[in-house]
C-alpha positions as CSV (number, residue, x, y, z in Angstrom):
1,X,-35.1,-26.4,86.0
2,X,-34.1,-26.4,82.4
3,X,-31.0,-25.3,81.8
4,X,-28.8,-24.8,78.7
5,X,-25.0,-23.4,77.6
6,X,-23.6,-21.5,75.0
7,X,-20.7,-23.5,73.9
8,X,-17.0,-21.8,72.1
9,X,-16.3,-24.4,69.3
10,X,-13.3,-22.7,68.9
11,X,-11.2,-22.5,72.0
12,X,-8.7,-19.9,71.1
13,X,-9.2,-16.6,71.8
14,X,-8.8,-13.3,70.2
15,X,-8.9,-9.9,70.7
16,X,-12.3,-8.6,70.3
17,X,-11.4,-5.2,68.6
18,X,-10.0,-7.5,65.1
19,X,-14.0,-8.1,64.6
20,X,-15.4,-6.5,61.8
21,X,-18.8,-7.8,60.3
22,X,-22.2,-8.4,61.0
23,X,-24.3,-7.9,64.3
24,X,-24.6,-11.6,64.7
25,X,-21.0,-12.0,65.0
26,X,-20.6,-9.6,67.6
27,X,-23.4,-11.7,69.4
28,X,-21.8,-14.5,69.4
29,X,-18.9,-13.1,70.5
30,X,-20.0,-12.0,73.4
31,X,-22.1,-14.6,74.1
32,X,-20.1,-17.6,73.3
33,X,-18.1,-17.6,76.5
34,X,-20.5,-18.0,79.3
35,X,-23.4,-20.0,80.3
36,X,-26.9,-18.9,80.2
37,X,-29.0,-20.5,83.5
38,X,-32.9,-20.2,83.4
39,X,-32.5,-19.4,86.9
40,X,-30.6,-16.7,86.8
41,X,-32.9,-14.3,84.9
42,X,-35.6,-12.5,86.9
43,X,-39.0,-11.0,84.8
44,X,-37.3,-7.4,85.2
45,X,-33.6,-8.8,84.1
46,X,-35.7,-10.7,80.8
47,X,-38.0,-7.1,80.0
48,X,-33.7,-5.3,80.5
49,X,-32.2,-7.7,78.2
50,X,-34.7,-7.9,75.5
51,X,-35.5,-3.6,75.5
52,X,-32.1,-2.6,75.8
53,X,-30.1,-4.5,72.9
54,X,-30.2,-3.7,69.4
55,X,-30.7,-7.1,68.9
56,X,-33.6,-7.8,70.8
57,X,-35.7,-9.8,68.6
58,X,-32.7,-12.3,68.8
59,X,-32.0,-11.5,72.7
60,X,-36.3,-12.3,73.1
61,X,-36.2,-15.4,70.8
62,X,-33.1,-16.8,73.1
63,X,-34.6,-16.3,76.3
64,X,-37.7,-18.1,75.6
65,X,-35.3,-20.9,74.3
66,X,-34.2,-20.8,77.6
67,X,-37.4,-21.1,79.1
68,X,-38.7,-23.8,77.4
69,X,-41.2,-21.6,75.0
70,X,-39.2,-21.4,71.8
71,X,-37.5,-24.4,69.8
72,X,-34.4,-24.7,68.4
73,X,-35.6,-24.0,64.9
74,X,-36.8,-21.3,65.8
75,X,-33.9,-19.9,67.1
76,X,-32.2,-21.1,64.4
77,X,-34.5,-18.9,62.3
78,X,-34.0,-15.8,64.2
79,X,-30.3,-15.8,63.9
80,X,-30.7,-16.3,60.2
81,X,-33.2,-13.0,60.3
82,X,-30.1,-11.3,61.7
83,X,-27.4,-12.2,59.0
84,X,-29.7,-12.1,55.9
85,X,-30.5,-9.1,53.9
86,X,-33.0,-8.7,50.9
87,X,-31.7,-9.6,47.4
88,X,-29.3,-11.9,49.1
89,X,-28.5,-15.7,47.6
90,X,-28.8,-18.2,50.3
91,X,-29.1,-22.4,50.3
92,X,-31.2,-25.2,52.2
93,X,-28.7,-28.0,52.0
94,X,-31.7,-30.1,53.6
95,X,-35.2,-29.1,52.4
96,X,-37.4,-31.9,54.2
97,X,-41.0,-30.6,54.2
98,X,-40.0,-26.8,53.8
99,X,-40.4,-24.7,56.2
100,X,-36.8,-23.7,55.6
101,X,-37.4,-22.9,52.8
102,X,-40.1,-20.9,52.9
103,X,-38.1,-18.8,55.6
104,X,-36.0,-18.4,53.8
105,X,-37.7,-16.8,51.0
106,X,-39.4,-14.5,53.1
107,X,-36.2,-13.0,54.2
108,X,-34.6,-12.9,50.6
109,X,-37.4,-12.2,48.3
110,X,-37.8,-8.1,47.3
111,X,-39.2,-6.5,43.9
112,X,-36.1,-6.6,42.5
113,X,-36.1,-10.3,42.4
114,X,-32.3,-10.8,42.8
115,X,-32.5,-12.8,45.9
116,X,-32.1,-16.7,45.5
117,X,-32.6,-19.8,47.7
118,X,-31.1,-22.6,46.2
119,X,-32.8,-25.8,48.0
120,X,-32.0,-29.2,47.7
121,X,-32.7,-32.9,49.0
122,X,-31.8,-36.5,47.8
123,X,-35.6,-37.6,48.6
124,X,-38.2,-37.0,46.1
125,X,-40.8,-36.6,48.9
126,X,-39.4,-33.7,50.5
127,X,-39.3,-31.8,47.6
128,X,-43.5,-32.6,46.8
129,X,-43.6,-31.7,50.2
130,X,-41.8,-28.6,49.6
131,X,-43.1,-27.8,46.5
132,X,-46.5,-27.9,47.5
133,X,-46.3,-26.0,50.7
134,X,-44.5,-23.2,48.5
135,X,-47.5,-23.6,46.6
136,X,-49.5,-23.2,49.1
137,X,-48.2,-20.0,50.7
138,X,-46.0,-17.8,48.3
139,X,-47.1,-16.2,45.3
140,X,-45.9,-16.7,42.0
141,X,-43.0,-14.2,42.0
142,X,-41.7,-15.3,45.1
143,X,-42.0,-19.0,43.8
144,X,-39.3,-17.8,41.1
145,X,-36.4,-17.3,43.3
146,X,-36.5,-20.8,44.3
147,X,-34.5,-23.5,42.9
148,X,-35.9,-26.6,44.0
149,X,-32.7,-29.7,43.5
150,X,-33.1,-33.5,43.6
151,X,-29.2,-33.3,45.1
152,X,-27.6,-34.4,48.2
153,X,-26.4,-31.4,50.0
154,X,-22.3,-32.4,49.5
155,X,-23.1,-31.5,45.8
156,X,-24.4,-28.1,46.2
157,X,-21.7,-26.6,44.4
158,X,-23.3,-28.2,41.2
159,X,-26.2,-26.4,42.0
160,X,-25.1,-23.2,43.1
161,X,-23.9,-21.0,40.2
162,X,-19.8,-21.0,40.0
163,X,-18.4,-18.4,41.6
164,X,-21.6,-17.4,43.4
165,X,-21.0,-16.4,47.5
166,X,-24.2,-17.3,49.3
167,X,-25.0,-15.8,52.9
168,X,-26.5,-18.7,54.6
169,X,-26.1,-22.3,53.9
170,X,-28.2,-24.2,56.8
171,X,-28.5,-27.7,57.2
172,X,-31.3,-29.5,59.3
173,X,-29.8,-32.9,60.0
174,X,-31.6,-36.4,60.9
175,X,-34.7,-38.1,58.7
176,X,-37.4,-36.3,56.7
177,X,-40.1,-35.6,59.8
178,X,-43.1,-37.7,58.7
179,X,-41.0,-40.0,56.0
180,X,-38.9,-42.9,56.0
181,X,-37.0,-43.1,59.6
182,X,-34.1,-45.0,58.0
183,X,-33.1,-42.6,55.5
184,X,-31.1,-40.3,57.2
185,X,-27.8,-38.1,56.5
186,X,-24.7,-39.5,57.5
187,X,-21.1,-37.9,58.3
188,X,-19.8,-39.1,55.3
189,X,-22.0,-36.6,53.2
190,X,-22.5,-34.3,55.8
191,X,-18.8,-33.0,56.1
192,X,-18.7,-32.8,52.4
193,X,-21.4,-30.5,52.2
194,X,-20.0,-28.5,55.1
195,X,-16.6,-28.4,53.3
196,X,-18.6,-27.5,50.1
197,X,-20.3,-24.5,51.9
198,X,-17.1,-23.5,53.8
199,X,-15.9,-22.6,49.7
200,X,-18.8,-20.7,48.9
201,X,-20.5,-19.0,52.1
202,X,-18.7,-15.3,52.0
203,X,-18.0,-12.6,54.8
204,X,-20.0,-12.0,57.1
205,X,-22.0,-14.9,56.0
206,X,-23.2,-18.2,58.4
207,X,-23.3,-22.2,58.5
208,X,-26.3,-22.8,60.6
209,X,-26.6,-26.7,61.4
210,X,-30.1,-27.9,63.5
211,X,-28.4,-31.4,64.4
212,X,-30.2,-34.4,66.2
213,X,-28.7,-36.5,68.1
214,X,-31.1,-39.0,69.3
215,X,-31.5,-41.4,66.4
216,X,-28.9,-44.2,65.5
217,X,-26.1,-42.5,63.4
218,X,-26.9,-39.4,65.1
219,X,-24.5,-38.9,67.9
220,X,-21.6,-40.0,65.3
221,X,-22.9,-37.5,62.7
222,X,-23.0,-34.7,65.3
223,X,-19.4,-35.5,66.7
224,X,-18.1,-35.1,63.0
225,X,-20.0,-31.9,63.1
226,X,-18.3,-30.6,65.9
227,X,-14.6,-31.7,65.4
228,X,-15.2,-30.0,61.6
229,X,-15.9,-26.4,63.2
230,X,-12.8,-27.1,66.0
231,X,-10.5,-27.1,62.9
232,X,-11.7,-23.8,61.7
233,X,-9.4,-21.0,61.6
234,X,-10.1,-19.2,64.8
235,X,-8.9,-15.8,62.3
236,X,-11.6,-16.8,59.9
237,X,-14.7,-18.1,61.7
238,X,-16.8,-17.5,64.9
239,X,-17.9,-21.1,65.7
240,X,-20.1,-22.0,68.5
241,X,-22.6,-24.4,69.7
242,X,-26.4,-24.0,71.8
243,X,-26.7,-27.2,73.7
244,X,-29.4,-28.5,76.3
245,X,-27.7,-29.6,79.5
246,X,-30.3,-31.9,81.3
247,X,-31.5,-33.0,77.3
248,X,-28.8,-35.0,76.0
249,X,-31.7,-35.8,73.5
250,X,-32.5,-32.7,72.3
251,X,-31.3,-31.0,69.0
252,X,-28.2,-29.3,69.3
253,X,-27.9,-25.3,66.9
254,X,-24.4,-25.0,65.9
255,X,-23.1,-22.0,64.1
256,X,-20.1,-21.5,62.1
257,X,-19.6,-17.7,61.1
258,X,-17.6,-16.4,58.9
259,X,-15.8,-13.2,59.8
């Protein structure tokens, strides 16, 4: 049986009536204390949970996580569905092929064209690939709201606008799927970045990290990861983590919140 946990980064606690901010939040919070067994859910309790909560697209995309029928980005994309709003500004630290990207847009992108996805890679193949698979699928007003960055993701403050506050900045760790295995990001850069989007991600806003953890550097990377969101301010951020139990392999969705 598969089984997985919601993980607390954060192991203070705090009084639940101080939260004030979006729906995802309040998620979290209430289910970043417990852990979630396959076993325990009958067809009746899964067709409760997923009717009766007013975030059931999320509570849906979770429990098919838990069964093995969604993947981690995809859960990853459903939580971002639930923070970000049209017209918003938002940034793909780590384009690779982008899908992110494209998401992304989707959820930003409205007539009035002030929504912005700042998306950025060190590799000049992922942003072809990106570039033509935005070709490929948006149109050429939605192309416009995307600024495309030869940059590693700890310099995204040279790309985002000064004093811009974004509402996501997600990061999808590891190698370029399809590229060169042994280029890869590394904690060095990593915890840069996340201290760079810590500075410009604004209330009510999300880090969303998709980290793997079974190539070389990986493991180290993910640890760095973790002890950064631990440090957090438990009065400023909501940090927690959605790990496979029996998959030490598998990718691990960590989400750092800010309140």
């Amino acid at each position: 049986m598969m089984r997985c946990t919601v993980y607390p980064v954060v192991g203070r606690s705090f009084h639940k009536s101080s939260i004030s901010c979006s729906p995802i939040l309040n998620f979290i919070w209430q289910r970043n204390s417990f852990s979630i067994s396959a076993g325990a859910c009958s067809s009746n309790n899964y067709k409760s949970a997923t009717d009766s909560s007013p975030l059931s697209g999320l509570e849906s995309v979770m429990l098919e996580y838990i069964f093995g029928k969604k993947k981690a980005t995809q859960v990853a994309h459903s939580i971002w569905k639930h923070v970000v709003q049209k017209g918003d500004i938002v940034v793909d630290a780590t384009c690779g092929n982008g899908y992110d990207t494209l998401a992304m847009v989707y959820m930003v992108a409205d007539k009035s064209c002030t929504g912005r996805v700042y998306s950025m890679d060190i590799q000049e193949t992922a942003l072809q690939n990106t570039t033509s698979l935005l070709d490929k699928l948006l149109d050429p007003d939605e192309k416009e709201i995307v600024d495309l960055s030869i940059k590693c993701h700890s310099k995204m403050e040279e790309v985002v606008p000064r004093g811009i506050m974004v509402r996501l900045v997600a990061f999808n760790l590891g190698y370029l799927p399809g590229g060169d295995k042994t280029i890869i990001t590394n904690s060095k850069t990593t915890l840069l970045g996340m201290e760079a989007a810590s500075r410009i991600i604004a209330s009510g806003g999300l880090i969303s990290l998709l980290v793997y953890v079974g190539h070389p550097g990986g493991m180290e990377e993910y640890k760095m990861v973790e002890e950064f969101a631990s440090r957090l301010p438990v009065n400023e951020w909501i940090c927690c983590k959605l790990q496979m139990l029996n998959r030490p392999l598998a990718p691990i969705v960590v989400l750092l919140c800010k309140r």
